[in-house]
Structures are given as structure tokens and as C-alpha cells.
N, C-alpha and C positions, 0 to 999 in steps of 0.2 A: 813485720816489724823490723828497723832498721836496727843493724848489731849496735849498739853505746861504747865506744872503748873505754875501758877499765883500766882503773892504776894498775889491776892484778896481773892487767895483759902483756907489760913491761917486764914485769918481776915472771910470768913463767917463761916468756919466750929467754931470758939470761937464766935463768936455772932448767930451763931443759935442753940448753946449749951446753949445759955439766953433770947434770941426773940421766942415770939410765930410767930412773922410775917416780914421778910425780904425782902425787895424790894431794885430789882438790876436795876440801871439806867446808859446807855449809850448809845453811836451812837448804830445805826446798822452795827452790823458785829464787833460788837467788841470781842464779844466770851462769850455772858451774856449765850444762851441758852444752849451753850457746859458744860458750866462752874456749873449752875442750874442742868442741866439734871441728874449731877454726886451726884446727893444730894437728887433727887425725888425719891421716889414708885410711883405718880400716876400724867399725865402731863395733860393739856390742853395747848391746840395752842389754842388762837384766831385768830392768824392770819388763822387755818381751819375754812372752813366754818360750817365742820362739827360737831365741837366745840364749835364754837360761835352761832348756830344756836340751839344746847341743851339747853346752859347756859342765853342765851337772853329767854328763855320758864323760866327757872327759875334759879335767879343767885348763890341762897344756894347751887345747887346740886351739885357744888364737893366737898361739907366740907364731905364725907365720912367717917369713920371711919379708923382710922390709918394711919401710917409714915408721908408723907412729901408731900405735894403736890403743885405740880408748875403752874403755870400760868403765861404763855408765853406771852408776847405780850397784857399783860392787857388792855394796852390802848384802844386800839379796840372795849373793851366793860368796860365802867367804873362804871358801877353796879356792878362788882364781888371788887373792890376794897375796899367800903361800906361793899357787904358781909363777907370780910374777917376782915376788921372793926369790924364789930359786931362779928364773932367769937372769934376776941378776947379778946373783952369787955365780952362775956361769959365763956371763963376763958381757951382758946386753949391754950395745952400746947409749951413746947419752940420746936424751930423747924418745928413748924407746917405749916408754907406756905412761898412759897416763890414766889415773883413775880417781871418777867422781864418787863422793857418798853424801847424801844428805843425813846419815846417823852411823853412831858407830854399832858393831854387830851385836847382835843379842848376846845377853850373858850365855855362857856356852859352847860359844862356835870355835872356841882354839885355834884363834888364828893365833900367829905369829904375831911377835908385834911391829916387826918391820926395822924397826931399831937399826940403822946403819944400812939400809939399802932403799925404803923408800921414803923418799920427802915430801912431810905433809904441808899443803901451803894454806890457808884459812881463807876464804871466801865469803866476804860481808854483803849485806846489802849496799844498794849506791848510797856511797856519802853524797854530801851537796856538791862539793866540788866534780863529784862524776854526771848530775843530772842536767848541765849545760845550760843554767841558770846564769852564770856568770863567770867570768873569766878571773880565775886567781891570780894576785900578783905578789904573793908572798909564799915564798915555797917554806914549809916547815924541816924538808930535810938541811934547808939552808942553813935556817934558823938552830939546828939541833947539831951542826957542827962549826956553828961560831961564826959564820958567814958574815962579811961587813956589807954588803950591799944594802943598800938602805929601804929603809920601809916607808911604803906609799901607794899610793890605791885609792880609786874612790868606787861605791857601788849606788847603785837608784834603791837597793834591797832595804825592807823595813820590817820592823819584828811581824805585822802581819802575814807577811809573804814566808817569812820560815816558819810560822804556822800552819800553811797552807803545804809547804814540803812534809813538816812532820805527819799531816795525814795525810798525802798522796803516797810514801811508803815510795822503800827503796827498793822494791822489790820490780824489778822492771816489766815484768806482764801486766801490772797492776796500775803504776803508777800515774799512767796518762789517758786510764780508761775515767766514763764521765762517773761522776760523783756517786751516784748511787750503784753502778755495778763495782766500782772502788769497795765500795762497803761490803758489799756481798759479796764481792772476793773473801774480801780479810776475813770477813765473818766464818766465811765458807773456810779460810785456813786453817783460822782457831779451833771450827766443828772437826775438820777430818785428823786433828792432832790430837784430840779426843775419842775420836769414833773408828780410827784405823791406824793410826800412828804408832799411841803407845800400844796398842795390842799387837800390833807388831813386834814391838821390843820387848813384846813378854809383859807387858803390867794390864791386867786386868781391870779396869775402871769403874764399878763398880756404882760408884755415887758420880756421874759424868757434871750435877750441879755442883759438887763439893770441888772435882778439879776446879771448875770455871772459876766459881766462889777464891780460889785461890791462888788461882793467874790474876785475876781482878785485883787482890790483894798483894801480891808481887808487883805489877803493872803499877798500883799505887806509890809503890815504895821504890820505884825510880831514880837512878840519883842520889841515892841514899844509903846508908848501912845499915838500915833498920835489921834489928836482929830477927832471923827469924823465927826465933820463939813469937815477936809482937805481928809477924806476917800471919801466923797460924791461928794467932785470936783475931787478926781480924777476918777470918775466915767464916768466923764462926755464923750458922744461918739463921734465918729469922724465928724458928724453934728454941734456939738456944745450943743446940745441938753441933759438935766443933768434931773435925777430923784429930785419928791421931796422930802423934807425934811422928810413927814412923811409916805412914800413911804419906804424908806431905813431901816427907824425905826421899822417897819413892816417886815422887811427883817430882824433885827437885833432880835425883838423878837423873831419869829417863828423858826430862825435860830437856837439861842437858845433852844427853847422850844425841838427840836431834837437834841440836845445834839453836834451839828455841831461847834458850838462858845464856847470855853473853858477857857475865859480871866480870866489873874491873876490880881485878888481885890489888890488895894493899899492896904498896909499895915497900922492897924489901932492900937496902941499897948492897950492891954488888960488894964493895968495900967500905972501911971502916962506919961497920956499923953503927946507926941511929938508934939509941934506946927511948923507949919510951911509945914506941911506933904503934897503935892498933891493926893489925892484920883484919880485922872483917872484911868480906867484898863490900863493892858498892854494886847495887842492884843494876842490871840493865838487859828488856830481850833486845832478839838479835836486831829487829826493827823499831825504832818505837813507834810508826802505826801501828802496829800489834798490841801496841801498850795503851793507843788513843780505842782501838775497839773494843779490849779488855771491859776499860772502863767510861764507855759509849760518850768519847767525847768528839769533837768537831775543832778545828781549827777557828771558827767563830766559838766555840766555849773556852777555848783559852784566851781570847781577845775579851771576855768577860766575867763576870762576879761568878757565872757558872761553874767555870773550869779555872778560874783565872790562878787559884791553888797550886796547877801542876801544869801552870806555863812554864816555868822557870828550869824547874825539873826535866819536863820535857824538851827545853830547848837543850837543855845540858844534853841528852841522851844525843839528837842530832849532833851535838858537836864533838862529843864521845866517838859515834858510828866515823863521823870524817876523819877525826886525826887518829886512830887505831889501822884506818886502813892508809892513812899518808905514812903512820909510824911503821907500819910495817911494812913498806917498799924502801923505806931509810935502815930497816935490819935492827930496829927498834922494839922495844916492848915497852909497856904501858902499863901503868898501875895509877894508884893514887894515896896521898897521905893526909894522915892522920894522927894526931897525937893522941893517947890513950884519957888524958882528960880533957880534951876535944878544944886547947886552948890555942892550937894552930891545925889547918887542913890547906892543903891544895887540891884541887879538882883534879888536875891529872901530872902525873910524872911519866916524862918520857926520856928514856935511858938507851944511849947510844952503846954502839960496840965497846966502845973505848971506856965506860964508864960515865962521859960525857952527859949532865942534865939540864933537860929542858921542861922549866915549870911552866904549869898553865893553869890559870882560873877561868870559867866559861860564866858570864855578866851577860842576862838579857837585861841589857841597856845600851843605851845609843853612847851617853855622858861617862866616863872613866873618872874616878877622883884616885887622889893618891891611898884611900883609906880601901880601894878595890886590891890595891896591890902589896898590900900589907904582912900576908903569908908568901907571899913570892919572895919577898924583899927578907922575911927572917929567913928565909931555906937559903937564898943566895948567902946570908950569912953564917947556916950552918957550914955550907959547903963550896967556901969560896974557889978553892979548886978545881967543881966537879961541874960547876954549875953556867954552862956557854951562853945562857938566855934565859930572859925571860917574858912570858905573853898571857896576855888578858884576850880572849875572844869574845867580842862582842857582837853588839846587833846594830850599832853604828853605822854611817856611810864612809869613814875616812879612815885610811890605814896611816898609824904613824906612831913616831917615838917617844915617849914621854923624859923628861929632865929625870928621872930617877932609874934611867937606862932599862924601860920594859914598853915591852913593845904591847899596842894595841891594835888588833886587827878585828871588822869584821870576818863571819863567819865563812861568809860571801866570797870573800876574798882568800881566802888561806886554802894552799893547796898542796901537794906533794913534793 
């Protein structure tokens, strides 16, 4: 399989031109060790036994002399993380290690936490703009520091066809394989984060229908704040019978801890604070195929009455997964707002170095009205200062500017 370039592959080669130590974190199977491999002289797997059975005798032995060296799968053995700690407390130069994990270590392992030596970068699955669908003409980092170039773009793309992205899955072994071993991937990822995963990280699984029963009910709640007290009733099984409270919690951390749960933080403004703001996440995993297998839908179920419920939703999560990973090559972070009596929201806030904000609503629809950008247009007013732009992402074919100064772009089109 041919390597895909990555936004992320920009952003590590300029920070391990300054890092003596880079650490790459995401699900598994997101394309860390692809991505790492193109950058090493000298690798260790942990996940070999072979590897981890040297480096457990002694964890300094791969600070070797010269280039780059990787360490796969660190978690596995969390001594080598300390060791590279200390190398570069003793003065390693830039580029010197790089280290993948697809979870962080089990409670217990005392590592270090890295704090000021190594740099972690976050590792998503392919946004749409990375799976070579179509060519973007509207950069978002442009967008998110006041860029005057104008907006414009046309695509053939139609909400069918990002239906069809949302269950092909951004996960790149997966995504161009034929339909049905697609499925039995995914299926196959959800069973072994059940059956090997979290036993891994210490959690016992005990009722392995009750987890599913409750990714299904997260998966549901996509896009959304649903609290999760109301994710845990709907958990509940066709007995009657409902996990408890810190059962799920359990399920939400570890979930977490494997990079599985990917929710956007409410948005908190850097300066002069917004009152009134609701902090809950907004739900989202780290793929949302993951979230179409959860709850066995088909990209023909969202084109109909079957699924047509958690079209909208799901497209949002796609265009979540895109602009978290364009905001994060701009040195951005991403949340989303909410007012506490839920009489204004924007779908996502994106927050530049400087304070600079860029709002964003996600509309599967083709047709933009002025009543779509109605919460964009009050935040511009809360925060006439702070605020460089504004944009609707849609499912449209034509990129362009509306008379009330907010940009509309397909999803198609918007890129880094």
C-alpha cells in the first residue's frame, strides 16, 4: 500500500527539526507507525517480543549512537519512556526519538510524565481532505488568521459521497478495502478493544454485551452533549437490567486512555471571559466509522428513513475529524459553544495563538440561508475583536461569500 501524506507529516518534520524527543499518540491503526517509520535509521517494536525482551534487560540500550530512533509501541514497556527522558535531560540532540503509542500506560507504571522534554503530537484518522477525494481551495489556517484572499471553489461532491467517506473510515488499512471486509475490519476493531484492549489497561470486562450496549449508546449520542447520566439509561438491556454508574465511568476512562473517545471540550475563551458558557463535551469517537459500526448503519441508512436520524450528526463528526486535524497544524485548538440555556451554540470554536476566533457551523445542506448563520453572527458580536472569520461547512458544490461577511464552504473543499 502506497504511503497517503499527512497534514501531521508537515508538522513533525518542523518540530523534530526543534525536539530532541517526539511522541506520536493515536488509536491503533491510525498510520503512527507508517508515518514514524519514514523518519527513523534505527526502530524497535515493543509490541516484538523480540524487542521488548532486550530492552526490558536494559531500557538505555537503544540510545545508540546516531540519526533517529523510533520506538513503536512504547507503552508496552514504560521504562524506555524515563529512558529517553533522561536522554534528553543530558542534552540529545533535535530529532532524536521518536515515540508511537496507541494508549497511555496502565495505571501504575510511574512513568514520568514527560512535562518539558517530550512532545506529544496527536495522531487522527484521515480527515476528508487527506483521503484524495478532492482538491481544497480554501485553507482554514488562512481563514483563522484573517487572510483576505477570496473564497471560491467548486466540487462534483454530494452529500451521498461523504456518506460513503463516513463508512469507508479514516483509518488507512481499512478504508479502500471492498465493503464487506471494511466491515469486518471495523467490526473486528470494536471486538479486540473489548477482548484485548481494555484488559490490557487493567479493566476487566466482565459483561463484554454491556460495554458494546454502551459504545452503541455513545456512538448514538454523536455531535451532541447528551449528558451522560442519559448515555447510561440508554444502555440499559432488554431485561431491564442497566450497568452501574461507575462501571461506565470505567468504560469512559479507559476508552479514553486508547485514544477511542475523541470529545470536543466546550469552549473556554482564553481572555475576557464569556459567562454563561456550558462546559459539557460534545460527544465524538476517534472515527466515526467506528460510530456507523457501533450502531450497524451503512452509508445507504443515512441516505434513508433508516438511519436518516444520525445523518446530520454524523456528517458533523466528519467535519469535526477534518478541521481538529487542519486546526492543529495552524497551532490551534478546538472546542465548541454553548450557552447554559442552550439559546445560542456554535458547532466548533477554533482558537488561534493569539487569541484570534474562528467560528464554525457544520450544515449538511447544499442551500445556506442567513438563519444558518445566525450564532456565528451573535459570537462575532460578542467578540468583535477576537473574532477573524466566520464559516458554515457545508455539503454544497460552491465555495463562496455571503453579503453578511461569512464564508460558506463545502466540506470538500476546506483544507489546511
Amino acid at each position: 500500500m502506497d504511503y497517503a501524506f499527512r497534514t501531521i507529516d508537515r508538522e513533525l518534520d518542523e518540530l523534530l527539526a526543534m525536539a530532541p524527543a517526539v511522541a506520536l499518540d493515536g488509536p491503533k491503526g491510525v498510520g503512527k507507525t507508517a508515518t514514524a517509520q519514514r523518519r527513523a535509521d534505527a526502530i524497535w517494536s515493543l509490541d516484538r517480543a523480540a524487542d521488548k525482551s532486550v530492552l526490558e534487560a536494559d531500557p538505555d540500550l537503544f540510545d545508540q549512537p546516531g540519526g533517529t530512533v523510533l520506538l513503536d509501541e512504547w507503552q508496552r514497556l514504560p521504562a524506555v519512556w524515563d529512558s529517553v527522558r533522561r536522554a534528553v535531560d543530558a542534552g540529545a540532540p533535535p530529532g532524536r526519538f521518536l515515540l508511537t503509542g496507541s494508549a497511555t500506560p496502565a495505571a501504575g507504571a510511574g512513568t514520568h510524565s514527560g512535562a518539558g522534554r517530550i512532545l506529544s503530537l496527536r495522531m487522527r484518522p484521515m480527515a476528508f481532505h487527506e483521503r484524495g477525494l478532492e482538491e481544497p481551495t480554501v485553507s482554514l489556517a488562512s481563514l483563522l488568521h484573517g487572510s483576505s484572499a477570496p473564497i471560491g471553489g467548486t466540487t462534483s461532491l454530494r452529500v451521498t459521497d461523504y456518506f460513503q467517506a463516513i463508512e469507508s473510515s479514516g483509518f488507512p488499512g481499512i478504508k479502500d478495502q471492498p465493503p464487506r471486509l471494511r466491515r469486518g475490519l471495523l467490526d473486528a476493531y470494536l471486538q479486540r478493544v473489548v477482548d484485548r484492549d481494555l484488559p490490557e489497561q487493567g479493566l476487566a470486562v466482565r459483561r463484554p454485551e454491556t460495554l458494546r450496549r454502551w459504545l452503541a449508546a455513545y456512538a448514538a449520542a454523536s455531535s451532541t452533549t447528551t449528558a451522560y447520566s442519559r448515555i447510561l439509561d440508554a444502555t440499559t438491556a432488554g431485561d431491564g437490567s442497566q450497568p452501574a454508574k461507575s462501571t461506565t465511568i470505567s468504560y469512559r476512562d479507559h476508552l479514553t486512555q486508547l485514544w477511542l473517545l475523541d470529545p470536543v471540550p466546550g469552549w473556554t475563551p482564553g481572555r475576557n471571559p464569556m459567562t454563561r458558557l456550558q462546559q459539557a463535551p460534545k460527544h465524538q469517537l476517534a472515527d466515526p466509522a467506528l460510530a456507523m459500526r457501533a450502531l450497524n448503519l451503512s452509508a445507504r441508512a443515512l441516505a434513508s428513513s433508516t438511519g436518516s436520524q444520525m445523518a446530520g450528526p454524523m456528517f458533523e463528526s466528519l467535519a469535526t475529524l477534518g478541521i481538529r486535524v487542519a486546526a492543529q497544524a495552524a497551532e490551534a485548538r478546538v472546542g465548541h459553544l454553548r450557552t447554559r440555556n442552550g439559546d445560542h451554540e456554535v458547532d466548533l470554536v477554533v482558537e488561534g495563538t493569539e487569541g484570534q476566533l474562528l467560528g464554525i457551523e457544520v450544515k449538511m445542506s447544499a442551500a445556506i440561508t442567513a438563519a444558518d448563520g445566525r450564532h456565528l453572527r451573535w459570537l462575532r458580536e460578542q467578540r468583535p475583536d477576537d473574532v477573524v472569520d466566520l464559516l458554515v461547512v457545508s455539503t454544497g458544490q460552491q465555495a463562496y461569500r455571503r453579503p453578511d461577511g461569512i464564508a460558506v464552504v463545502p466540506l470538500a473543499l476546506l483544507g489546511p
